[in-house]
C-alpha positions in Angstrom: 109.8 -14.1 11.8 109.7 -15.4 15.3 109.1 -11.9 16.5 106.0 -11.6 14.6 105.2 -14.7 15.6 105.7 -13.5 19.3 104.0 -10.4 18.7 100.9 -12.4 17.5 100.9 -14.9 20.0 100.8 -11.7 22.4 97.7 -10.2 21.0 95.9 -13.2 21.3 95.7 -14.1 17.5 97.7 -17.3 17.5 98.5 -20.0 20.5 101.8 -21.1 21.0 102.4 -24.9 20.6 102.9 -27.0 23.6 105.8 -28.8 21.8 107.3 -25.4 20.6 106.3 -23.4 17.6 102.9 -21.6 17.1 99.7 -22.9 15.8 96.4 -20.7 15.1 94.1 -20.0 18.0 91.1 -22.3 19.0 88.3 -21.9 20.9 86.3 -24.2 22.2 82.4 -23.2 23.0 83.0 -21.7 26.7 86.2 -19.6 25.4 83.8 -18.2 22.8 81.4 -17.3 24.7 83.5 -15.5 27.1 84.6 -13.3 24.8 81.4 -12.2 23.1 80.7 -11.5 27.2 84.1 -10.0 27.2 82.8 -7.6 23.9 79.7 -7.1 25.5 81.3 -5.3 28.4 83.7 -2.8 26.6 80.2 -2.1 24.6 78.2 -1.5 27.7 81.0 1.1 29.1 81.1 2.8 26.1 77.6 3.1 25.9 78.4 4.7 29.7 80.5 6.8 28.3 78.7 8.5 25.5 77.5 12.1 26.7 75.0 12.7 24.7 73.0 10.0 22.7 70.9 12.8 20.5 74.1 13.5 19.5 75.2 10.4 18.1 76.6 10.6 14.2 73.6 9.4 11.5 74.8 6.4 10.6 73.7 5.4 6.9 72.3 1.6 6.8 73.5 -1.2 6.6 75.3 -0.6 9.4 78.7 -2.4 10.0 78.2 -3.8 13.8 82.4 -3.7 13.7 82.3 -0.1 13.1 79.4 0.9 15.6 81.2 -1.4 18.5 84.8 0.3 17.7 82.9 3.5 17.9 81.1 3.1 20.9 84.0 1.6 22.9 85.4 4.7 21.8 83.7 6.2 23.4 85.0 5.4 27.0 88.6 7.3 26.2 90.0 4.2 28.0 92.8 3.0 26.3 92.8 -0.1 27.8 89.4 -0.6 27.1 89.7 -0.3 23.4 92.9 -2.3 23.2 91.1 -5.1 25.1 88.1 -4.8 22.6 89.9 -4.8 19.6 92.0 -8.0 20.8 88.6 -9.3 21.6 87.4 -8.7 18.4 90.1 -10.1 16.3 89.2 -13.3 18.0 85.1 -13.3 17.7 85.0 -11.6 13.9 86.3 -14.3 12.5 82.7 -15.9 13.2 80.9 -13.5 11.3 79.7 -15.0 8.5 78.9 -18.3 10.4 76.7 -16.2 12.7 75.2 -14.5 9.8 74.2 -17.8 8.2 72.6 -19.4 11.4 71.0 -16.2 12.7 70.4 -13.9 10.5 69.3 -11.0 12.5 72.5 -8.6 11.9 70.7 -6.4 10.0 67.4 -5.8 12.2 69.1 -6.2 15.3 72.2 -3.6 14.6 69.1 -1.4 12.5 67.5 -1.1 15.6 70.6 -0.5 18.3 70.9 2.3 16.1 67.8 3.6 16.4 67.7 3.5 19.9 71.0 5.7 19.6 69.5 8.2 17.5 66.8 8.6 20.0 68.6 8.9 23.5 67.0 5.4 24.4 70.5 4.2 26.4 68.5 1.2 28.2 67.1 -0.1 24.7 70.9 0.5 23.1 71.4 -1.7 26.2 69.0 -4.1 25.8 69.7 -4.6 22.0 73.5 -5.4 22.7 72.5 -7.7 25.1 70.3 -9.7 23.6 72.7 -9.4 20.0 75.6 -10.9 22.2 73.6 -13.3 23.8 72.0 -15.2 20.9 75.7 -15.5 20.0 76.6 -17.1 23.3 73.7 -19.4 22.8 75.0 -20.7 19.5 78.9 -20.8 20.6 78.6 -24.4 20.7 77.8 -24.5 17.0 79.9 -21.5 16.0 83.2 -23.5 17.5 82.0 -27.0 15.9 82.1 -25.6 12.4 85.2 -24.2 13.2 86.9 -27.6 14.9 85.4 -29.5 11.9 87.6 -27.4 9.5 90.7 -27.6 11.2 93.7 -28.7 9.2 91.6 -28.9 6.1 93.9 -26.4 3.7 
């Protein structure tokens, strides 16, 4: 057990207690924020990476944005970088649905990323990530509110 435990606390998924033990990770608004800027970067290297964008795989909608990030940091070959995305994203997914309910733009927004693949359009793939990850900075505050006012309800 306390191996797991140490093995989670490594990737990032849990926080170890100041007075011993291990509690489950918090972020406050900045920490949040950081990592969608964090995400955002893998993305925009893999997006670096890809050869060919006419080549990129018809994706049938709706798209899953989980799936099209993993694939396009993928893309890179770097396994650092996809290690450092995939610990990012265990962290931000969790916020998901909490995005989805105060922005509602998942569906547009990842519809037309994938477009802009499809096409060769790398600065509008660009753009699109961009402003996807940066509405979701703007909220953070709100995303990690909802989260703090849950807390140690269950």
């Amino acid at each position: 057990m306390r191996e797991a435990l140490a093995w989670l606390g490594g990737e990032g998924l849990i926080d170890r207690a100041p007075a011993g033990g291990y509690a489950g990770l918090r972020l406050d608004a900045a920490g949040l924020a950081g990592r969608y800027r964090l995400r955002l970067h893998c993305l925009e290297v893999g997006l670096s990476s890809l050869a060919d964008l006419t080549h990129t795989p018809a994706t049938p909608a709706p798209v899953d944005p989980a799936r099209l990030f993993r694939s396009l940091v993928s893309a890179a070959a770097d396994s650092a970088l996809t290690t450092t995305y995939d610990r990012v994203q265990a962290t931000v997914e969790r916020f998901a649905s909490s995005e989805a309910a105060l922005l509602g733009d998942v569906p547009d927004a990842i519809g037309e990323i994938v477009e802009h693949l499809a096409k060769g359009d790398r600065p509008a793939a660009r753009a699109g990530l961009t402003a996807f990850h940066n509405r979701r900075i703007s909220i953070a505050p709100l995303l990690t509110e909802g989260e703090q006012s849950h807390a140690g309800t269950g």
